[in-house]
KOLBALUM-61970 format. One line per 8 residues: number of its first residue (from 1); for each residue x, y, z of N, C-alpha, C, CB. Coordinates in steps of 0.2 Angstrom, whole numbers. Each point is the difference from the previous one (the first is absolute). Glycine has a CB too. Layout:
! KOLBALUM-61970
NUM = X:Y:Z:X:Y:Z:X:Y:Z:X:Y:Z | ...
END
This chain:
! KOLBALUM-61970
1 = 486:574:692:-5:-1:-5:2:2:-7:-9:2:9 | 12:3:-8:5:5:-6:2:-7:-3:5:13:5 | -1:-16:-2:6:-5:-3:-4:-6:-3:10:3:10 | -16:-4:-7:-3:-6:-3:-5:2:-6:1:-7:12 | -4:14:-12:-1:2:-7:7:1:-5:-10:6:5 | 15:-5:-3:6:1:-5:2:-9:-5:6:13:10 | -5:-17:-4:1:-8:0:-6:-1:-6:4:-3:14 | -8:2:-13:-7:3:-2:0:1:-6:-2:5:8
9 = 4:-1:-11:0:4:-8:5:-3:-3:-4:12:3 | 8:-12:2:6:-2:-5:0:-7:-2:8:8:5 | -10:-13:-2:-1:-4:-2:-8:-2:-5:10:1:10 | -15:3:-11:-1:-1:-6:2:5:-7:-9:-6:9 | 12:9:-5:3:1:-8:7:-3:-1:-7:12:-1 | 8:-15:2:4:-8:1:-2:-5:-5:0:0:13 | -6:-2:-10:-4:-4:-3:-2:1:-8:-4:-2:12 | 2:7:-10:-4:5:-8:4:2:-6:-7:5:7
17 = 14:-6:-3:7:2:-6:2:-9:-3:7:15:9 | -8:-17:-4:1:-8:-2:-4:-1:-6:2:-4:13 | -9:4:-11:-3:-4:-3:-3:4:-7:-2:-5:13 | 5:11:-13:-1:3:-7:4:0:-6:-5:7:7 | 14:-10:-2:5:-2:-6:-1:-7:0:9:9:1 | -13:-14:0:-2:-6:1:0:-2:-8:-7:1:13 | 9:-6:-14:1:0:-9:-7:-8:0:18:5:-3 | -19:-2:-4:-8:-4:-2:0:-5:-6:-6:10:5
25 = 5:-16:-6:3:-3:-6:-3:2:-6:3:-9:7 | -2:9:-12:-5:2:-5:-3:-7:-3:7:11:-3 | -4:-17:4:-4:-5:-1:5:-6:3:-6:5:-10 | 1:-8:12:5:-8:4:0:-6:-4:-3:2:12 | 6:-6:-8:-1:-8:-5:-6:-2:-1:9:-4:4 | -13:3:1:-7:-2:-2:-3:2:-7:-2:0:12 | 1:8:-10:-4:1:-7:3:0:-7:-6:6:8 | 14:-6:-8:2:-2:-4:0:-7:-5:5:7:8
33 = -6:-12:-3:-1:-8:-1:-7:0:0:11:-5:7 | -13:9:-5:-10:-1:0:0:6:-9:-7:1:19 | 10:2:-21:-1:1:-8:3:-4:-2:-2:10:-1 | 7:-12:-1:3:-6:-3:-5:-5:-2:9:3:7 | -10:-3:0:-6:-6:1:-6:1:-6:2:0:14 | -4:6:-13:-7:2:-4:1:1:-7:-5:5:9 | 12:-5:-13:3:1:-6:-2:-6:-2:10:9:2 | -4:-15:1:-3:-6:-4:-4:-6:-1:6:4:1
41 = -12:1:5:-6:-4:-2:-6:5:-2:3:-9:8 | -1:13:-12:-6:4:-5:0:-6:-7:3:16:3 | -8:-15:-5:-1:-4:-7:-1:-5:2:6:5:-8 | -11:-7:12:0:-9:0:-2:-3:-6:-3:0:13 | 4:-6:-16:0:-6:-3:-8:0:-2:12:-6:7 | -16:8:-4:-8:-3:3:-3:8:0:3:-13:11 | -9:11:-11:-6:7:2:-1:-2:8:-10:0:-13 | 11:6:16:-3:2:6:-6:2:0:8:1:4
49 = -13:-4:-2:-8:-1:-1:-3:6:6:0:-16:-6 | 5:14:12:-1:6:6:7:0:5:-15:-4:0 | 16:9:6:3:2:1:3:-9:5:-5:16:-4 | 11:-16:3:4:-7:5:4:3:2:-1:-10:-5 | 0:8:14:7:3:3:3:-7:3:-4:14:5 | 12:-14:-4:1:-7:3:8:6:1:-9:-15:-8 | 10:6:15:6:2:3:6:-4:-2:-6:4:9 | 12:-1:-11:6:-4:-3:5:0:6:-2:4:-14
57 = 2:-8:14:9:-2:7:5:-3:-4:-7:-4:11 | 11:7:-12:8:-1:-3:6:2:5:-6:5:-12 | 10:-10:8:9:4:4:4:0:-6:1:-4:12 | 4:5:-10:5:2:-7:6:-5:3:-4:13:-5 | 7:-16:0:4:-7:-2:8:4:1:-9:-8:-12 | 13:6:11:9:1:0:0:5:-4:6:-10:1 | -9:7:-7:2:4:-7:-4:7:1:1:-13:-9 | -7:14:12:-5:6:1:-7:0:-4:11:7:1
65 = -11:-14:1:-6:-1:-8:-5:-1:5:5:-6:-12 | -13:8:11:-6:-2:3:1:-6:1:-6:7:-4 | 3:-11:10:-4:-5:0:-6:1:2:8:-5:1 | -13:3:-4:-6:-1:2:-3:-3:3:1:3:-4 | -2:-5:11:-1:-4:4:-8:-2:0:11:3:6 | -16:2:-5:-8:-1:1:-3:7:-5:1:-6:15 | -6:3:-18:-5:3:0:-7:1:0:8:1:-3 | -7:4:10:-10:0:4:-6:1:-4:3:5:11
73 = -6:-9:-16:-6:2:-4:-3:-6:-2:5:11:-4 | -10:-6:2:-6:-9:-1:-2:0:-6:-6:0:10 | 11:4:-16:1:-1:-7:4:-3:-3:-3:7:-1 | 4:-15:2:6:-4:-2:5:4:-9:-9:-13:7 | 4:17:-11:2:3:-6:5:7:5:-13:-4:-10 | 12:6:13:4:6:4:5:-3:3:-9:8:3 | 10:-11:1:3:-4:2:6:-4:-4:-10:1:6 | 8:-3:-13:6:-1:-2:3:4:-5:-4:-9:3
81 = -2:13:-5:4:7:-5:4:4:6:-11:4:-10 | 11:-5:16:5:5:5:5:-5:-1:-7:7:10 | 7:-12:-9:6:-4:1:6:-1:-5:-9:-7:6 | 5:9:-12:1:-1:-4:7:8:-2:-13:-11:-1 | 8:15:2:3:6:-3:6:2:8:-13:5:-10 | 13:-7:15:3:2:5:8:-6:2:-15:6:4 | 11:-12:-7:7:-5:5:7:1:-7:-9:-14:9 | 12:13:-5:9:1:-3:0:7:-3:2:-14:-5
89 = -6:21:9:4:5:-3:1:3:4:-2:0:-9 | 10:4:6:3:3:3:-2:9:3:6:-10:-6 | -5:12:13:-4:4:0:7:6:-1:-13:-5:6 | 13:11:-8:3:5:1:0:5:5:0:-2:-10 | -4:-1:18:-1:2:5:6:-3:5:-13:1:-4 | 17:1:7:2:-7:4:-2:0:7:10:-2:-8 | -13:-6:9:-3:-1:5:4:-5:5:-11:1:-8 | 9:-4:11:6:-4:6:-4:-8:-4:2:9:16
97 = 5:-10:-15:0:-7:-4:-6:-5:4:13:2:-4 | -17:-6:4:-1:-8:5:-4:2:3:9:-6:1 | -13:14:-1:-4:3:5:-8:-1:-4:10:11:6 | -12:-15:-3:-10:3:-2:-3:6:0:-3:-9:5 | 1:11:-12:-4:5:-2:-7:1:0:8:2:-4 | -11:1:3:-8:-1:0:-4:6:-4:1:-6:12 | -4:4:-18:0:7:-2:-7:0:-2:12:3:-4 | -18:0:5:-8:1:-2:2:2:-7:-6:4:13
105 = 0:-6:-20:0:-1:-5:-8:2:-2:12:-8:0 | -12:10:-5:-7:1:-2:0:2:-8:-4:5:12 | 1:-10:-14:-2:-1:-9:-7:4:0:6:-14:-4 | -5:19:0:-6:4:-1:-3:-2:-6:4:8:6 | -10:-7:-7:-4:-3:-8:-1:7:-3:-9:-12:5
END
């Protein structure tokens, strides 16, 4: 019984030494590429009369430039100011080339 309390202990302070030098990112790609994102669509073009959320699905080309493949909204005016301010640029994120992204958006009035 001794030995399987010893087994025991030692193995969670195993675990607890592990998991306390465990290293934590201070910020990943997503939210990187999700502010990026929200940089170059402040100032839209148009009055936002109320709050529009819509979904943008992009990948990125050879060169690393957005493509903008869809966007989910029922504001044809949002829809092309996204398109507009997002396709052919480059992001200073780097992402995997030819991979579909998906990123929730919201224009606040």
């Amino acid at each position: 019984m001794k030995k399987l309390q010893a087994i025991l202990l030692a193995t969670v302070l195993l675990v607890g030494s592990v998991a306390s030098a465990a290293v934590i990112p201070t910020k990943d790609k997503k939210s990187a590429t999700s502010e990026e994102i929200r940089v170059l669509l402040t100032d839209p073009t148009f009055t936002v009369e109320e709050d529009t959320s819509a979904y943008v699905t992009f990948m990125l080309n050879k060169e690393g430039e957005m493509i903008v493949l869809t966007v989910e909204t029922e504001d044809a005016v949002v829809e092309s100011f996204v398109k507009a301010r997002l396709n052919y640029h480059k992001l200073s994120t780097p992402l995997e080339i030819g991979k579909e992204y998906k990123v929730p958006i919201v224009l606040k009035a």
